[in-house]
C-alpha positions as CSV (number, residue, x, y, z in Angstrom):
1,X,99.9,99.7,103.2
2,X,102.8,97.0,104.1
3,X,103.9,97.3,107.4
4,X,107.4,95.3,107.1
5,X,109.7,97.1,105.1
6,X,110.2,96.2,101.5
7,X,113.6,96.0,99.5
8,X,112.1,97.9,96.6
9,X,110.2,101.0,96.0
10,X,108.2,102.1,93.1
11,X,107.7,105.8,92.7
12,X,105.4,107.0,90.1
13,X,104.3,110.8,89.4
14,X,100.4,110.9,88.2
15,X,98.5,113.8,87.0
16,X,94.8,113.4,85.3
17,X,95.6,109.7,84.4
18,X,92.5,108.8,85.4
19,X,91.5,106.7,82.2
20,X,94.8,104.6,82.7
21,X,95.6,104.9,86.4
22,X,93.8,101.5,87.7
23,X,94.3,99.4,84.5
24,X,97.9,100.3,84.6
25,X,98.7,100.0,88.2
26,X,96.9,96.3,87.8
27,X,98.6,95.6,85.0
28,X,101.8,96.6,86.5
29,X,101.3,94.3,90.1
30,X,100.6,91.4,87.5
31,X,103.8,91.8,85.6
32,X,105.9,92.3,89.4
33,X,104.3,88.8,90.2
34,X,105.3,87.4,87.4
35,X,108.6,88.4,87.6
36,X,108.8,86.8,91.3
37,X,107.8,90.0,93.4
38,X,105.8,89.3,96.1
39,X,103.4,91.8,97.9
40,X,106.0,92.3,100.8
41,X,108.7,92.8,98.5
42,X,108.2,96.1,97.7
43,X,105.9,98.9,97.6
44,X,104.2,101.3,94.9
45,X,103.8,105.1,95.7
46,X,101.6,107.2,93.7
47,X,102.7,110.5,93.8
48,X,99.5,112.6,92.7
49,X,99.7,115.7,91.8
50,X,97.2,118.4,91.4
51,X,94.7,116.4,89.2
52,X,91.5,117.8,88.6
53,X,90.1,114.4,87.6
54,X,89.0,111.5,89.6
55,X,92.5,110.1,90.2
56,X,93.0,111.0,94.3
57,X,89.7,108.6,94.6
58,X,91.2,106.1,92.2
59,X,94.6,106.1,93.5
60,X,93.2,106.3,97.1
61,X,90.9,103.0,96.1
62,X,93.9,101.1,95.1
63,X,95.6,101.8,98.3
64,X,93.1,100.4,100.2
65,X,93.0,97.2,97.8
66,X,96.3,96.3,97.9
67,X,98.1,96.4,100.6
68,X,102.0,97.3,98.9
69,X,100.1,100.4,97.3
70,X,100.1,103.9,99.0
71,X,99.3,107.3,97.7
72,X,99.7,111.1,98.6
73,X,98.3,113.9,96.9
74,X,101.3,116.8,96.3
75,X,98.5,119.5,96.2
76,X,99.4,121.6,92.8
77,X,100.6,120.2,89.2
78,X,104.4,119.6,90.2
79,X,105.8,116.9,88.3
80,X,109.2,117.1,90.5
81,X,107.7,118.3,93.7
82,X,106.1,114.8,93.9
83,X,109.0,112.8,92.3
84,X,111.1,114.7,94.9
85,X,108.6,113.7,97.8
86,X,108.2,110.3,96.4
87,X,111.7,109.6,96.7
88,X,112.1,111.2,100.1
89,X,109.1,108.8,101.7
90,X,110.5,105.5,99.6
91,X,112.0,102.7,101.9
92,X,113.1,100.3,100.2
93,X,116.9,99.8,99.5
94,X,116.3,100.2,96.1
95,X,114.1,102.6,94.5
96,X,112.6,102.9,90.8
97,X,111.2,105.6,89.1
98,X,108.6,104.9,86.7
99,X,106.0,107.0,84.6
100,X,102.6,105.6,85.1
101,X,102.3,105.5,80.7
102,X,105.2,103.0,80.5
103,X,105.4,100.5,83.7
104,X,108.8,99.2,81.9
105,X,109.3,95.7,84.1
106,X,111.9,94.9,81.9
107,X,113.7,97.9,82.8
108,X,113.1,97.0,86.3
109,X,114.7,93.6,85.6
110,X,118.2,95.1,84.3
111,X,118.1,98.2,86.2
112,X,118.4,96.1,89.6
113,X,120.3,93.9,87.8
114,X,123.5,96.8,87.7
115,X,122.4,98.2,91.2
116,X,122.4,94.3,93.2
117,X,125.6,93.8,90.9
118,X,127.7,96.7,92.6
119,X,128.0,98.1,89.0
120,X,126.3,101.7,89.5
121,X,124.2,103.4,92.5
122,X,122.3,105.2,90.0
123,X,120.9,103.9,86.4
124,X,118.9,106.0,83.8
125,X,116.9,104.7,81.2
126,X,117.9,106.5,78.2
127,X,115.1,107.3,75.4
128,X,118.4,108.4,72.9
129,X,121.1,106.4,73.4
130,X,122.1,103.7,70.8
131,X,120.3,101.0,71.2
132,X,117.6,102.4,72.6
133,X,113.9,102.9,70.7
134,X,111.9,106.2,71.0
135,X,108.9,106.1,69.9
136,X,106.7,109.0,70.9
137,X,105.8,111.8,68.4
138,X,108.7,114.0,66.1
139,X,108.4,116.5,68.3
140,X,108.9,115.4,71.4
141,X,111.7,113.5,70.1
142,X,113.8,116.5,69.5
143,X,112.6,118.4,73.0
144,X,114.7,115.8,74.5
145,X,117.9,116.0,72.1
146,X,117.0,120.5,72.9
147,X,117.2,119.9,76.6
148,X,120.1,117.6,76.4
149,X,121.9,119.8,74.3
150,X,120.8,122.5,76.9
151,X,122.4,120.6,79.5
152,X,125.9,119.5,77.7
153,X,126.3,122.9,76.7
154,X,125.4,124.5,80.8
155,X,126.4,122.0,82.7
156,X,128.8,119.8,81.4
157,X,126.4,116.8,81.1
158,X,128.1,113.8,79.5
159,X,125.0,111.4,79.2
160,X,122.5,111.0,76.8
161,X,119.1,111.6,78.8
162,X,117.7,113.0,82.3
163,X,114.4,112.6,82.4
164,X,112.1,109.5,82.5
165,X,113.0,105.9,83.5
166,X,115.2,105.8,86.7
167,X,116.3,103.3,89.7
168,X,119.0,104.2,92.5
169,X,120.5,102.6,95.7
170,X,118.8,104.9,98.2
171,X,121.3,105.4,100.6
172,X,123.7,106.4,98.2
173,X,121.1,108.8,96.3
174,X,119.5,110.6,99.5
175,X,121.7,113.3,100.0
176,X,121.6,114.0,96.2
177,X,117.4,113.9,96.1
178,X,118.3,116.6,99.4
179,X,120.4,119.0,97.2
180,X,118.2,119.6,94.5
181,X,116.5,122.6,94.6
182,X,114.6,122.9,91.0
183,X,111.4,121.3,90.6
184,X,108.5,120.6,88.1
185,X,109.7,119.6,84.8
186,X,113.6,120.0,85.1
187,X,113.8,118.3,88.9
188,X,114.7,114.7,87.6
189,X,117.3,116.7,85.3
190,X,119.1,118.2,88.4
191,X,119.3,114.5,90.0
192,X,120.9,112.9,87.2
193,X,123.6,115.9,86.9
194,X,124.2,116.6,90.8
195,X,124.7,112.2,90.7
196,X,127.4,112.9,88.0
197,X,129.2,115.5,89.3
198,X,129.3,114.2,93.0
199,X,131.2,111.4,91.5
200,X,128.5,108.7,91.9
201,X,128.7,105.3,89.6
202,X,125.9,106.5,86.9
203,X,125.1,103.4,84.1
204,X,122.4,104.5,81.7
205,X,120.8,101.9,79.5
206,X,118.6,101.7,76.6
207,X,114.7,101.9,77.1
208,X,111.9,101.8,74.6
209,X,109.4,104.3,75.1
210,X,105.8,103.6,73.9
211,X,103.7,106.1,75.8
212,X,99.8,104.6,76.3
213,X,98.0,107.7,75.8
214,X,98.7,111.1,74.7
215,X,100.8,113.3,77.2
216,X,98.7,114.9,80.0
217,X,100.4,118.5,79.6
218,X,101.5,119.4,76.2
219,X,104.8,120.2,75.2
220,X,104.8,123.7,74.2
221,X,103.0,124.5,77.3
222,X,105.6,123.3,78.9
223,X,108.5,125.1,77.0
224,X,108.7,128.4,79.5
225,X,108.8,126.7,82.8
226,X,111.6,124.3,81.1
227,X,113.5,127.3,79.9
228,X,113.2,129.2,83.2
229,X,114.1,125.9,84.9
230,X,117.1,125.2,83.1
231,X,118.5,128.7,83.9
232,X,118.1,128.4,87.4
233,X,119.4,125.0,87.6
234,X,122.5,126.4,85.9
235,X,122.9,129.6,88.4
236,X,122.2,126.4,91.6
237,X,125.2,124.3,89.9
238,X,127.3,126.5,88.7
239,X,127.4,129.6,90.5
240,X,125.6,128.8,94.3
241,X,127.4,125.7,95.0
């Protein structure tokens, strides 16, 4: 683990990725170097959580190669409990949210591009804007234009996507990863709409999204916990606060 603390942060959620987790996460340190980043420049956090697989012990054997990787298991399947964590023990100035499928440098490149620029503190990567180039299956296409829809309808959203591809000034962004209170599937929702309605500069740009493998939890699985999520995210926003 570095000691001296980097400018940027890389948080990325894993669960049962053990077929992709090392070739990805090597992959992804070759691409940084090539973009300039060296190992003191910033650090990757694998935020594991609740695999039944052998990715703790892969995760845990990158750490101990490479010095700007650190892990922490979250204990139980919680996409947003370890997102939410993630972001909490990030300490660079400038933090990015990956998915461990994707490792989208280029996003990187024009994500920090608006932050270091004073243009946002907060920029999504949006799978359904114009411009931008979906292409995982039909059907998770439209889960994505349901939850939006979801959210425009409840909570006044006024973007194009939530979930996925993200990178924030952290100092602006803390109290906001503080206030959310919804976790697993619908926690990186409830960041992007407490940003917006707190009045923070949000800039979301187009992404292509080319998933490497088949998703680890599968979508209709994930329908009632989304569902149950969204309404309490609405009674948190709109009624509690």
């Amino acid at each position: 683990m570095t000691t001296t603390t980097p400018r940027y942060s890389i948080v990325i959620p894993v669960y049962n990725e053990e077929p992709i987790l090392q070739s990805a996460v090597l992959d992804l340190i070759d691409r940084l170097a090539s973009l300039g980043w060296k190992e003191g420049d910033y650090e990757l956090i694998i935020a594991e959580n609740g695999s039944r697989d052998a990715t703790v012990e892969l995760a845990e054997k990158l750490a101990a190669r490479f010095p700007q990787v650190r892990t922490f298991s979250f204990g139980q399947p919680n996409y947003g409990g370890a997102l939410k964590r993630g972001m909490l023990e990030a300490r660079g100035e400038y933090v990015v949210c990956d998915e461990i499928d994707l490792c989208d440098t280029d996003f990187y490149k024009r994500a920090l591009e608006v932050l270091e620029g004073g243009r946002a503190d907060l920029v999504v990567g949006s799978k359904a804007m114009r411009g931008a180039s979906d292409e995982r299956p039909f059907m998770r296409r439209m889960g994505t234009q349901v939850v939006n829809g979801m959210l425009r309808v409840s909570l006044g959203f006024t973007g194009t996507d939530t979930h996925g591809l993200k990178a924030f000034r952290r100092e602006a962004l803390l109290p906001i990863v503080h206030a959310c209170i919804v976790d697993r599937d619908m926690f990186a929702s409830e960041f992007v709409i407490r940003a917006e309605r707190a009045g923070i500069p949000v800039r979301e740009i187009p992404v292509r999204v080319l998933e490497k493998r088949v998703p680890t939890i599968g979508l209709f699985r994930r329908v009632p916990n989304v569902l149950k999520a969204v309404g309490r995210l609405v009674w948190a926003i709109r009624i509690e606060s």
